[in-house]
N, C-alpha and C positions, 0 to 999 in steps of 0.2 A: 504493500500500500504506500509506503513511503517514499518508492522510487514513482509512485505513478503523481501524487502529490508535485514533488519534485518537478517533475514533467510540464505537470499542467500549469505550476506556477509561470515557469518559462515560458510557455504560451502565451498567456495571458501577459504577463509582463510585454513580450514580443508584440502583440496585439494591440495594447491599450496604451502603455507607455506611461508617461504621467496622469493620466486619465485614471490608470487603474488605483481607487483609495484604500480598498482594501480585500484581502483576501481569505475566508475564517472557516472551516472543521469546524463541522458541528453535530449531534445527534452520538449515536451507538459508538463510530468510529473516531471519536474525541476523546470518548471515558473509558475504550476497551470493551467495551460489551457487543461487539460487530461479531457478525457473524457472515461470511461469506457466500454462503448459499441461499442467506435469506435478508441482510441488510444491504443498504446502500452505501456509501457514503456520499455524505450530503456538504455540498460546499454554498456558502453564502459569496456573494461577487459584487461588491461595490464599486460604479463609477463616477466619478464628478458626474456624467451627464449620459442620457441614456439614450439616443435617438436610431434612430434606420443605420446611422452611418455605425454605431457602436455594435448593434445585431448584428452588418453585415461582416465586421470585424474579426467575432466570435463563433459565426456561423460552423467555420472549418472544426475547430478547437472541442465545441459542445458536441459537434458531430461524431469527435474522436474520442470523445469522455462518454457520451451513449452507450459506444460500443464498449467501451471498457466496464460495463455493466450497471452502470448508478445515473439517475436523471440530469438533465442540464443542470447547472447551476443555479441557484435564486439570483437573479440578475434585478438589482435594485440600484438609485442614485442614492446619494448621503440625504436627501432632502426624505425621496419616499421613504427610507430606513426609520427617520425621526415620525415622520407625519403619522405611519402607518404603523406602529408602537400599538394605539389603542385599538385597532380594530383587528389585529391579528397575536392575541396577546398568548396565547397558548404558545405561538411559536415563536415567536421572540422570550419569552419565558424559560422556554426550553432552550434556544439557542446561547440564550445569558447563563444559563445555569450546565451546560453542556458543551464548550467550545475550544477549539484550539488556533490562535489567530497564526494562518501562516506569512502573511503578508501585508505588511504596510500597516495603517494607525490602526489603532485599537478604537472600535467606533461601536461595539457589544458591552463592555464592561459598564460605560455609566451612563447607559442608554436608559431611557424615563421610559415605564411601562405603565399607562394608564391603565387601570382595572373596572372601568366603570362597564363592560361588556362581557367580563371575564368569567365569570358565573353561567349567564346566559351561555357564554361561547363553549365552555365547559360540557352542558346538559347537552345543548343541539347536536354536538360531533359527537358524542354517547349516545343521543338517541338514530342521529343519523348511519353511524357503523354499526350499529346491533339493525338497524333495517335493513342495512346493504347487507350483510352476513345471511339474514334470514334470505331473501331475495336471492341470493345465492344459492344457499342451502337447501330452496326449494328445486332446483335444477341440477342437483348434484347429489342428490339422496342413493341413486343406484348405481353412482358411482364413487364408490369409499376413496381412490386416489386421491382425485378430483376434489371431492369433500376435503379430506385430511390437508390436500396440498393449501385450501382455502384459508381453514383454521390456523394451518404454521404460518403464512404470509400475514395474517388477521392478528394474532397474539401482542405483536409488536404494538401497534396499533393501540390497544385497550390499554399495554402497560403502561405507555404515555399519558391515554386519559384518564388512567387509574392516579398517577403520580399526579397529576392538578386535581383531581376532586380532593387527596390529600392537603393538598396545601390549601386549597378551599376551605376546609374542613378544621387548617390551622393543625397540624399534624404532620412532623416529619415526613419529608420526601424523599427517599432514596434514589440515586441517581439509575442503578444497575435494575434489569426487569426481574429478576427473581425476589429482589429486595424491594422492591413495588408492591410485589402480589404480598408477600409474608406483610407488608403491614398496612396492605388494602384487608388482608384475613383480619387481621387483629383490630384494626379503627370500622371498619364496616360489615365485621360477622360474614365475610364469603368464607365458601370453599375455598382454595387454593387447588383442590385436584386436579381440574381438568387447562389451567394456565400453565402449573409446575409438568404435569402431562408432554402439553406442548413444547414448553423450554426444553424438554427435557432431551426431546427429537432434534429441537433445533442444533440445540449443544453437542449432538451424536450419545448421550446419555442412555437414550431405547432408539430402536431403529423403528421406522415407520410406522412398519406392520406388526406392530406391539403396541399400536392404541387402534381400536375401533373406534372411525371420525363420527360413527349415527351414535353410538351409544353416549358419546363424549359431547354431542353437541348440543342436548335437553340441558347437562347441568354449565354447560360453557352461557347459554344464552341467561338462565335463571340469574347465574352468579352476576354477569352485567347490567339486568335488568336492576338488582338489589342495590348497584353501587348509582343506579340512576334514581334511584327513588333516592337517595341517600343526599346526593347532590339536588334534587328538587326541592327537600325541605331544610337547605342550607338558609340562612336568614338571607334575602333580597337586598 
């Protein structure tokens, strides 16, 4: 991962030149908890200024970071980074608390995160991925791969909005997903079986066809729904 980093910065530098303000790791592959067959890594990419001629710049570069398995970059100006603070606070949250800056000023550390939508933002991606999951799930029930492969790509996902309904909640956050779920167990009474399940595949712990995804997905849904109600009657 380091050498591909490495790379990209060069790019990117090559590319943008003084434009480029800064370059920042964030997510799984910051804190160590990346997993290769099922994480990304996620790069943040600030420029003084962001127009057609900056896209056409980057164009080649994203195209070559695609393929190397993880999504284009977040491609923001230093203005939108500031502006866009309160309406995207899950993930600015996360990337504040989750980062490793590889390039140029530090523009994440005392970055202001308005929380005035942060509640709300909370609930809606908890209720919205437990519907896309189901929505899924209906299409995939007779075939357990398929299913199972859903759930392992899905897990990451909840551990994230497992870890803000905690802090919502004013309760230790743990950065790592498995220390997620043990004190989502403990602050909001779930199971842990069918998340720790998953991790457990993802980690190479059990091999695939050591969890049945139909049997596993009545208490995977349950357990979400309870950390939904949990977050609903959080005080407004």
């Amino acid at each position: 991962m380091e050498k591909l980093l490495t790379q990209l910065i060069g790019k990117l530098q090559k590319a943008y030149g003084e434009r480029l303000v800064s370059v920042v790791l964030y997510g799984s592959a910051a804190t160590g908890d990346h997993h290769a067959d099922f994480s990304d890594i996620n790069i943040l990419c600030v420029l003084s200024e962001i127009s057609p001629r900056e896209l056409a710049s980057g164009e080649d570069i994203f195209r070559w970071w695609r393929e190397q398995g993880s999504p284009s970059p977040l491609l923001l100006s230093e203005h939108e980074l500031v502006a866009s603070a309160d309406c995207f606070a899950i993930e600015f949250h996360d990337i504040q608390r989750q980062h490793r800056l590889l390039h140029g000023k530090d523009v994440i550390t005392s970055l202001l995160i308005e929380d005035t939508f942060y509640r709300a933002q909370v609930e809606h991606d908890l209720r919205a991925k437990l519907l896309r999951v189901r929505q899924k799930a209906g299409g995939m029930l007779s075939n357990p791969d398929l299913l199972r492969r859903m759930l392992l790509d899905s897990v990451s996902t909840f551990c994230v909005l497992f870890r803000h309904a905690l802090i919502l909640r004013g309760a230790d956050a743990p950065a790592l997903k498995r220390d997620v779920i043990q004190r989502a167990r403990e602050v909001f009474a779930i199971d842990a079986a069918p998340f720790e399940k998953l991790l457990d595949v993802r980690e190479g712990r059990l091999k695939p066809r050591d969890i049945d995804p139909v049997l596993l997905l009545a208490s995977y849904l349950k357990e979400i729904s309870q950390v939904i109600d949990a977050v609903d009657q959080i005080e407004r």
